[in-house]
C-alpha positions in Angstrom: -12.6 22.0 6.1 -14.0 20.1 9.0 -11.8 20.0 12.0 -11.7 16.3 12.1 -9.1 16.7 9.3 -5.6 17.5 10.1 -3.8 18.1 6.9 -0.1 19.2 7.1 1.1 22.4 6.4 3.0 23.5 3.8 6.1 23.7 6.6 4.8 19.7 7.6 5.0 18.9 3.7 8.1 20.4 2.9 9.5 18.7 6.0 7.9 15.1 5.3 9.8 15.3 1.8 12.9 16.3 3.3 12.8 12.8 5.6 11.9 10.7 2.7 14.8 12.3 1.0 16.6 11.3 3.9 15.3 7.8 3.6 16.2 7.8 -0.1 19.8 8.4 0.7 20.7 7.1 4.1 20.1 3.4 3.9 22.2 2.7 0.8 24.7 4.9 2.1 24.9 3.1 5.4 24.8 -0.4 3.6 27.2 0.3 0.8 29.6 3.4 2.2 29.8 2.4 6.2 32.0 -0.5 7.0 30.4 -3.9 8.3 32.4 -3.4 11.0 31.1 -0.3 11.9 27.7 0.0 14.6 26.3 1.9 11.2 26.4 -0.6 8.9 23.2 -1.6 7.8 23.5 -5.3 6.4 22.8 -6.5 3.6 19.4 -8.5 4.8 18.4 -5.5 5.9 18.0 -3.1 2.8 14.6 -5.6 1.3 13.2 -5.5 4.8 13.3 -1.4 4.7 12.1 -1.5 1.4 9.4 -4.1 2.5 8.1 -1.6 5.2 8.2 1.2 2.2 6.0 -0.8 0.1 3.5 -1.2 3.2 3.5 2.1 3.4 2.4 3.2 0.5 -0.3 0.5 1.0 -1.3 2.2 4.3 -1.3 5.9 2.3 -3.8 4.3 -0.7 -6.3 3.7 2.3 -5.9 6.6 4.2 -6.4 8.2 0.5 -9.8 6.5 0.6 -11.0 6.6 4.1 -9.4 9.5 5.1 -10.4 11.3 3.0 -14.4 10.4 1.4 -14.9 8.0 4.4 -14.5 4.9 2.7 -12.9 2.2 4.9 -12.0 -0.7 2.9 -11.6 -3.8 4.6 -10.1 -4.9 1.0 -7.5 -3.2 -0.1 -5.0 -6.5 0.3 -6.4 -7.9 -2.6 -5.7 -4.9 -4.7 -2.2 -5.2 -3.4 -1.9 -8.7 -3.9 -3.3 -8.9 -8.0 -0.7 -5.8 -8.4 2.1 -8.4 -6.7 0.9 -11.5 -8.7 1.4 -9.4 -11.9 4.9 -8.5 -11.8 5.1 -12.2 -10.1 4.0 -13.5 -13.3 6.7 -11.2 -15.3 8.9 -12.7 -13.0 8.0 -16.4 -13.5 8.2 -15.9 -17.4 12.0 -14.6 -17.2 13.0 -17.8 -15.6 12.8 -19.2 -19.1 14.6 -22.7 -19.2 16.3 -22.2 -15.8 13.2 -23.7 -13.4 13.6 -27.2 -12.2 11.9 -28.8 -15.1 14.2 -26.8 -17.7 10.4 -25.7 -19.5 11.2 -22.2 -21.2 7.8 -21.7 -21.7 6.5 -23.1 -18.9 6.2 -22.3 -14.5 7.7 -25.0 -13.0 4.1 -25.7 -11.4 2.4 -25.8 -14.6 4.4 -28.7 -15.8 4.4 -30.4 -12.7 0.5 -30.1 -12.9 0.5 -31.5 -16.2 -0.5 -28.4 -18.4 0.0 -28.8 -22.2 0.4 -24.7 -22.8 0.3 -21.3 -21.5 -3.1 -20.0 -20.5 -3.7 -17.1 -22.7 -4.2 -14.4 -19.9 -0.2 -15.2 -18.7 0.2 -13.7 -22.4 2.6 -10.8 -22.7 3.7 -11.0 -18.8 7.5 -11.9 -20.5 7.6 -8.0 -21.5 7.9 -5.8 -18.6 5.8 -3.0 -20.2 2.9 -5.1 -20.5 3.6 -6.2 -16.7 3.9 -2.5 -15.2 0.8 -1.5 -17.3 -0.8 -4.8 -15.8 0.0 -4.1 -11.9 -2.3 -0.8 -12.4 -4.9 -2.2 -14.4 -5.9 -5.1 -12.6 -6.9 -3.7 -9.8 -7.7 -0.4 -11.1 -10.8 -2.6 -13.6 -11.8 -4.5 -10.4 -12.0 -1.6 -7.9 -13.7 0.3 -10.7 -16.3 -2.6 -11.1 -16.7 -3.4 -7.6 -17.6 1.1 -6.6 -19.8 1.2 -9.6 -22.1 -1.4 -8.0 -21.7 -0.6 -4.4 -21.4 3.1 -4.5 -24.0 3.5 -7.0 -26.5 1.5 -5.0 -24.9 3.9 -2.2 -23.5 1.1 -0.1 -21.4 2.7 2.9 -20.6 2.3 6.3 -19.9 -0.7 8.0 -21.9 -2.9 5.1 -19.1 -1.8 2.2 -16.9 -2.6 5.1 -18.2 -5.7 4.9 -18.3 -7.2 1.0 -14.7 -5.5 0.6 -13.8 -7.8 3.4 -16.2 -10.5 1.2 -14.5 -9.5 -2.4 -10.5 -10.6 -0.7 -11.8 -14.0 1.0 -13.1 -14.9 -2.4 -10.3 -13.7 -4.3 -8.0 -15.5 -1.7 -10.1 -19.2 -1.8 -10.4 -18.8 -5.6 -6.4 -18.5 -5.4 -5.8 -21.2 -3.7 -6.7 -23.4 -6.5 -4.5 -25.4 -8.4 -6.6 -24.5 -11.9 -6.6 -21.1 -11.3 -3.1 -21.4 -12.9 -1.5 -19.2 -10.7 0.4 -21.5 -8.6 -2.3 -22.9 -6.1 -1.5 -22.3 -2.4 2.5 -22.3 -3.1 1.5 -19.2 -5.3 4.8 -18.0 -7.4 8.3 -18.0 -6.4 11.9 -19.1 -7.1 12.4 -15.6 -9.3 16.1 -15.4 -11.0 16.2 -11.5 -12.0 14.3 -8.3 -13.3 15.0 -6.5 -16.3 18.1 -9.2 -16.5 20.2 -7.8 -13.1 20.1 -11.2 -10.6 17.3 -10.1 -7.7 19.8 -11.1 -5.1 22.2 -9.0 -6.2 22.9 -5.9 -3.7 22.9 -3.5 -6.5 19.1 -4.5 -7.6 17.7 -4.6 -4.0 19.6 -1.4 -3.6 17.9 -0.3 -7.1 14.0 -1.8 -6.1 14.4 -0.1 -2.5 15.2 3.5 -4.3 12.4 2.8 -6.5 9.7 1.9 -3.2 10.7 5.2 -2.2 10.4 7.2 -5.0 6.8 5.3 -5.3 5.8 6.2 -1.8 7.1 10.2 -2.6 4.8 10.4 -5.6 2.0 9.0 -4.2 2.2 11.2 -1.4 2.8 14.3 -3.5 0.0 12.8 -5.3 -2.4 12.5 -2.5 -1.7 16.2 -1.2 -2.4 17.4 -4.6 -6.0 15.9 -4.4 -6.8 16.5 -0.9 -5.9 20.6 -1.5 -8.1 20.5 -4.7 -11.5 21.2 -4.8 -12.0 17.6 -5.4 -10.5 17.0 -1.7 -12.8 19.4 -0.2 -15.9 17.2 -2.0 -14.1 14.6 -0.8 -14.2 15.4 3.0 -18.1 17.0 2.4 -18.8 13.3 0.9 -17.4 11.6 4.2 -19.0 14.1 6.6 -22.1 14.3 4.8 -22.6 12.4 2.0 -26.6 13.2 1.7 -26.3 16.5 1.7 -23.5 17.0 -0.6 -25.5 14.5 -3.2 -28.8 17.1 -2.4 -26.3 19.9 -3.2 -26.2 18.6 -6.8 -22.2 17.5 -6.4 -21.1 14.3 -8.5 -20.9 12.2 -5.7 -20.7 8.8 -7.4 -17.7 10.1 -9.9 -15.7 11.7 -7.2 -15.7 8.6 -5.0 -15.3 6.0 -7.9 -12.3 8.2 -8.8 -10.6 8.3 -5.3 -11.4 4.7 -5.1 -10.0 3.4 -7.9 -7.0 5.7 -7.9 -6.3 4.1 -4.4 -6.4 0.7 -6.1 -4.0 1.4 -8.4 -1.8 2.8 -5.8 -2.2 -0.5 -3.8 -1.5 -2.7 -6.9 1.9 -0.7 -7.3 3.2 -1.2 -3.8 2.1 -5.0 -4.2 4.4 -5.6 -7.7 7.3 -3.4 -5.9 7.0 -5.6 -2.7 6.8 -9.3 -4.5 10.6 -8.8 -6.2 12.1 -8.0 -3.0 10.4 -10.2 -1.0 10.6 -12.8 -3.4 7.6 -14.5 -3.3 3.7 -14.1 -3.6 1.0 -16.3 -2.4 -2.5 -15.9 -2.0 -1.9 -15.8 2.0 -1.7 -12.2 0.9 -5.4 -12.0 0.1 -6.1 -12.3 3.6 -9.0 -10.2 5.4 -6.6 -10.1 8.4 -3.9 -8.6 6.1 -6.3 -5.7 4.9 -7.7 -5.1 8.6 -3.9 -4.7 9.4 -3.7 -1.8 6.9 -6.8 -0.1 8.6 -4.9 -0.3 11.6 -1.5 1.2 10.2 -3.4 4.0 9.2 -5.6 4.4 12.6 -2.1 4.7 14.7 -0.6 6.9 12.3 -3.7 9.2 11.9 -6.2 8.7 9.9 -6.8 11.6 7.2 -3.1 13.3 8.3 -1.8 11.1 4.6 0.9 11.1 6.1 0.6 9.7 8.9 -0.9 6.4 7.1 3.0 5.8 5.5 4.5 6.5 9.9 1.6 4.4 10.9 2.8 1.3 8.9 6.6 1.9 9.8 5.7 1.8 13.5 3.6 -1.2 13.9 5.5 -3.5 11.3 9.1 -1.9 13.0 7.5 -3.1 16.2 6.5 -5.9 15.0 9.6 -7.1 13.9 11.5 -5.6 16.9 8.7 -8.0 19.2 9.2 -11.3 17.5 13.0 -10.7 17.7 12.8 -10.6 21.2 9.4 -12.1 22.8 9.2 -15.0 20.1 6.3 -16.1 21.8 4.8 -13.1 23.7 4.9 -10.5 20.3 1.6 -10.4 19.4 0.7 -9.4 23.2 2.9 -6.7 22.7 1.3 -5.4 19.5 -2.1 -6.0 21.0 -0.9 -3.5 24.0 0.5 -1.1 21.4 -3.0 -1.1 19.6 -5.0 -1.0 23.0 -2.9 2.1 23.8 -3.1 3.8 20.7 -6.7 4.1 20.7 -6.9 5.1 24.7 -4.4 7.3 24.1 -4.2 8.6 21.3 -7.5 8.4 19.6 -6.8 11.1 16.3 -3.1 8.8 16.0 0.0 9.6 16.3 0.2 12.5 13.6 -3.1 13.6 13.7 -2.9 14.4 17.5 1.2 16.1 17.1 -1.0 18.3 15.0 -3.4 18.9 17.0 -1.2 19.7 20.0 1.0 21.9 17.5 -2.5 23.9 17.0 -4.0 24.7 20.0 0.1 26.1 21.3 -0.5 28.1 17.7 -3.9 29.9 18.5 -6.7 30.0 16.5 -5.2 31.9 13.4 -2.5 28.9 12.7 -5.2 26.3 13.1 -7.4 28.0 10.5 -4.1 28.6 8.0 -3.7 25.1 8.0 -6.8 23.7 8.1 -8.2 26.0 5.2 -6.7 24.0 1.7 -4.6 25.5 -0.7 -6.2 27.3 -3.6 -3.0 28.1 -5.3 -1.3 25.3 -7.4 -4.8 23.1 -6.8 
């Protein structure tokens, strides 16, 4: 495997699961077991905000999974995050039932104040959560699968797929924004009353939506390992450092990276529809370029191709983010600047990928080759 990729160990993954076990645990202990008097209480606003950062980091891993691994930097991947949010938004929207403003129970709120007559036939089945979960997959998964079997089969790359991915969100995000769309124009959806029938400001179901962010984020990380120690990883990484000569090699190129890429869709949809009920809203400010540029930088300070650094990548800059316009209001996106400018001087490979670097050369030669060299066993 080429040095430029720092995989963890099998002592690194075994530790990585034990912290998100950690995470699993602690934060609803500390919210519902610790007294509010106590300097470990974690209050009650603050449970959604974890889980928040958990959704953004599985976000941050379905890039990594992609660019990391085959070399594919997607300057896109918020608009696979956002259809997978506006999917379980639209489940959402159909459970309000007779309880909006305009006491429709067929109807948004928006759609009768806009005049419609009935429901537009693709907001069928979005009032049966099945149909939704299948939905937050799908969507993107059918549009990342369209949009690589265009590009990668005209063998778009570099900075030009960079490029129309960045292209493929503005559209989606001005085509959004439209009142006719039927997806709630530039307000987007909001004002949801409860999943699965539990209230969604209930303790209990943020408490419920933040164990299941976590649980998301540990499968798609087992999930990721499990590729990136399979011989489909190690194609992967020849793709990325040599994608002409792994193609003259007779290797399925186009297959392997229209898999990875619409796998990290999916994955991207998922953290969108488990982000939407906890944030409790979705608009299509989250089709953004600058949102999906913001991913690529998660994943550059946490280490690009470590997986998991992608996930401690997105918990530092949106924890520092949050920590900056708490106290420098007006001075918080120097800071971040600074942070970025300092990552990159300093610490080119990220934050991860350079501990395990460091952690390498102390180990000699011998380590660095155990860890580097993927796992045959269980692959």
């Amino acid at each position: 495997m080429n040095d430029r990729t720092t995989l963890l160990g099998p002592r690194g993954r075994i530790a990585m699961f034990l912290v998100l076990a950690v995470l699993l645990v602690s934060v609803p202990a500390l919210n519902q077991w610790v007294p509010p008097g106590s300097p470990f209480h974690l209050p009650d606003h603050a449970v959604p905000l974890v889980g928040k950062y958990v959704c953004y980091a599985l976000l941050a891993l379905s890039l990594d999974l992609v660019w990391g691994l085959a070399g594919v930097l997607s300057l896109g991947h918020g608009a696979f995050f956002a259809l997978g949010g506006y999917a379980m938004g639209m489940y959402l929207m159909r459970q309000i039932g007779d309880r909006g403003v305009y006491g429709n129970p067929e109807l948004p709120d928006f759609m009768v104040f806009l005049n419609w007559s009935e429901l537009p036939w693709y907001w069928q089945g979005f009032d049966q959560f099945p149909f939704a979960l299948v939905m937050v997959a799908l969507v993107p998964g059918i549009l990342a699968f369209v949009f690589g079997w265009f590009a990668f089969r005209s063998r778009i790359t570099g900075v030009y797929l960079s490029i129309i991915s960045q292209a493929m969100t503005y559209a989606l995000m001005l085509a959004f924004f439209r009142n006719d769309m039927g997806f709630g124009g530039n307000n987007g959806l909001t004002d949801f009353k409860d999943l699965l029938g539990y209230p969604l400001q209930a303790m209990e179901t943020r408490i419920g939506l933040y164990v299941a962010s976590v649980l998301a984020l540990g499968i798609g990380l087992w999930l990721s390992i499990r590729i990136a120690n399979a011989p489909l990883g190690r194609l992967l990484i020849a793709i990325r450092d040599a994608e002409s000569r792994a193609r003259f090699l007779g290797h399925r190129v186009l297959a392997a990276k229209l898999f990875v890429w619409t796998l990290s869709a999916m994955m991207a949809g998922v953290a969108g529809a488990l982000y939407v009920p906890q944030v409790g809203i979705i608009n299509p400010s989250e089709f953004s370029p600058a949102n999906s540029i913001e991913v690529a930088i998660w994943v550059a300070v946490g280490g690009r191709g470590t997986l998991i650094g992608a996930p401690i990548g997105a918990f530092i800059v949106n924890g520092t983010k949050s920590w900056f316009t708490g106290l420098f209001p007006e001075l918080w996106l120097l800071g971040l600047g600074t942070l970025f400018v300092a990552v990159t001087l300093f610490l080119p490979k990220g934050v991860i990928g350079t501990l395990i670097e460091l952690r390498l050369r102390r180990a000699g030669p011998a380590l660095a080759a155990t860890n580097l060299e993927p796992e045959h066993a269980g692959a």
